[in-house]
Steps between C-alpha positions, in 0.01 A plus 500: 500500500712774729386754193175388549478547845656844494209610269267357766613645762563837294128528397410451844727797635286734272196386590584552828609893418180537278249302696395665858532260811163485718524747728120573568188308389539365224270323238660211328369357204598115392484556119526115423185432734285779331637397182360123595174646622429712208569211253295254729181704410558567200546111426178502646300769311684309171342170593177659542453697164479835720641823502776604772432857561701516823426741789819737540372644850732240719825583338434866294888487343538541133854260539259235631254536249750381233524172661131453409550597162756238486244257628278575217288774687343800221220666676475589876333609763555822773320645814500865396523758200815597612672176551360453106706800359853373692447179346334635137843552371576143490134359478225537232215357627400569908182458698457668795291320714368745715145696450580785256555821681355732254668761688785415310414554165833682393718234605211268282530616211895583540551113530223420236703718265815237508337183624277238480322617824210316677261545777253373737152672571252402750227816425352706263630804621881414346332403197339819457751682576792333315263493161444895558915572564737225332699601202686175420333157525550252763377138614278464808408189714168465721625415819265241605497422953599173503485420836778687670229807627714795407393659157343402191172438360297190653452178329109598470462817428503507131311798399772670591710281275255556234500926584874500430526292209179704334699794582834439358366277220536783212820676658814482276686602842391234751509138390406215730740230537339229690417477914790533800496330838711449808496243755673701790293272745723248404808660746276397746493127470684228717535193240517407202132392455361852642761644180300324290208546593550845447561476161241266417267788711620770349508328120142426499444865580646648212439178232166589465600842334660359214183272450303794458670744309724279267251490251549872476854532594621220362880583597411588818788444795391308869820633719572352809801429732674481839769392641386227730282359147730560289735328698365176578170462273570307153162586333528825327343388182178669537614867490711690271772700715638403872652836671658364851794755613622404873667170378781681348655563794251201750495613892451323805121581515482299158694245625265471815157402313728283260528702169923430501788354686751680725732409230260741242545817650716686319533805734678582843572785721865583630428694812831571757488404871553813694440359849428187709353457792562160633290603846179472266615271274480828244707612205430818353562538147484812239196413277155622606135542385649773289699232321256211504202644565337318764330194332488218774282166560480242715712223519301158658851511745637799535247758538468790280819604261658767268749278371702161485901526521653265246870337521744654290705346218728520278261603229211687686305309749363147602248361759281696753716531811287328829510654801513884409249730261388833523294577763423889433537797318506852554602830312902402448518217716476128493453283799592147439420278795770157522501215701786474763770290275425695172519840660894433495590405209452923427701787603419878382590588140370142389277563185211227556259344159158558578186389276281759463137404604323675172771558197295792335454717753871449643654568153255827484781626796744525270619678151823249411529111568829351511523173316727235686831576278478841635348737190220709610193557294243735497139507544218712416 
């Protein structure tokens, strides 16, 4: 037992000499919750028959990645070209799922060279182009506007369908792979029911598609996904991939139209307390818009918010603290506005939890996460 110990409390010296203590923000990532998300959906994607092709863009870190491939995960999904080639080395088979920028046509057919590498095009004008300059093959999707109002062809204009398909049909470069929607529109629901009927929306907007062109493209691929469907619809059976990316690492906005549990997210910021200003019922903290970006909403209660402060424990964090949040951000600085009791249980060079209000674009601050034992990882 006293040998035992010693080891213990031996390992934990060197972690302490080879891990670095929070001494600025800091993102920290709860590798058993991710771990528990990721398997979650793909539990779910198994039950439905469907492809998991998840969406790399919330997390971007190769370490992270291999938990998915643990989880079962073989193809996925990025935001960019160049977010493809720092994962390539590790992945075969990648769609980005943004409109081909044919301006890129080196990095194209660099990628298509090594990988699996897939698409999406909404106009002729990529078509023609890519069929004119491609060297290596690669897959495309038809990104079809699904309700969300962004990009992508819409539900009724199928002679453009039909243009790109005539166009591509006899090219030993391009091959069609099936139609691609998003449901973005679901971030901005407030239940349950309005999450699903988003996907029910957005489903019959792309089913139709497969109806019409299976006959001809018999393997053809329907891709959907997002995290607040993927998260709490069952019904999946009717397409052929899911791509959802924010649930690896949930947020508070998710939480807030009911797509997880405060216990889901998987992600907090460390930020120090540099100053306190009881006068104003103020404490100032290092962390800032160019650490969180400035993602807020409205909280029914409190008003708008950047952030929730959580309590800390033993092994990362618990509930949502009441009576204190953060109120604003600027440049550097965080201003986190406390009722009169809470306000003293800080003093300055406390380091405070906070929930980011939008995971993505708060891990997008940063080029290393440190996982709760201490070891920092990279990201793209």
């Amino acid at each position: 037992m006293v040998k035992k110990i010693f080891l213990l409390l031996l390992t934990l010296y060197f972690q302490l000499l080879t891990y670095p203590m929070i001494t600025k923000p800091t993102f920290l990532v709860d590798e058993k919750k991710c771990r528990a998300n990721i398997q979650k959906i793909a539990d779910k994607a198994k039950r439905n028959n469907v492809i998991f092709r998840a969406h790399f863009k919330t997390h971007q870190s190769l370490a992270i990645g291999r938990w998915f491939k643990e989880a079962g995960v073989e193809k996925i999904t990025v935001s960019s070209l160049d977010m493809a080639r720092y994962f390539a080395p590790e992945w075969n088979d990648i769609t980005v799922a943004f409109p081909v920028n044919f301006l890129e046509i080196d990095t194209i057919n660099e990628l298509a060279s090594k990988i699996q590498l897939n698409v999406v095009i909404i106009n002729l004008e990529s078509v023609d182009f890519l069929l004119q300059h491609l060297q290596h093959p690669i897959g495309f999707f038809i990104k079809i506007d699904v309700g969300y109002k962004r990009t992508g062809i819409l539900p009724d204009n199928l002679a453009l369908v039909d243009a790109i398909l005539e166009r591509t049909a006899a090219s030993d470069k391009l091959n069609f792979l099936g139609f691609l929607g998003h449901a973005g529109h679901s971030y901005k629901s407030s239940s349950y029911d309005e999450i699903e009927a988003t996907h029910k929306e957005s489903i019959a907007r792309i089913l139709p598609f497969k109806e019409r062109y299976a006959k001809d493209y018999p393997n053809l691929i329907l891709s959907v996904g997002d995290t607040p469907t993927c998260s709490v619809v069952e019904d999946f059976s009717m397409v052929d991939e899911i791509r959802p990316g924010n649930f690896v690492f949930y947020d508070i906005q998710q939480t807030s139209i009911g797509s997880n549990t405060t216990e889901d997210i998987a992600i907090a910021m460390a930020c120090p307390i540099v100053a306190i200003h009881p006068d104003k019922n103020e404490l100032i903290m290092h962390g800032g818009g160019v650490h969180f970006a400035k993602d807020a909403f409205v909280d029914p209660k409190l008003g708008t918010i950047y952030g929730r402060i959580v309590a800390q424990t033993e092994n990362g964090w618990g509930e949502i603290l009441e009576g204190i949040y953060v109120k604003s951000l600027s440049q550097e600085h965080g201003i986190l506005t406390a009722t009169d009791e809470v306000i003293k249980n800080y003093k300055v060079g406390d380091i405070v939890y906070i929930l980011p209000v939008h995971s993505c674009l708060t891990a997008n601050c940063f080029k290393t996460y440190q996982l709760l034992s201490g070891e920092v990882i990279e990201r793209f």
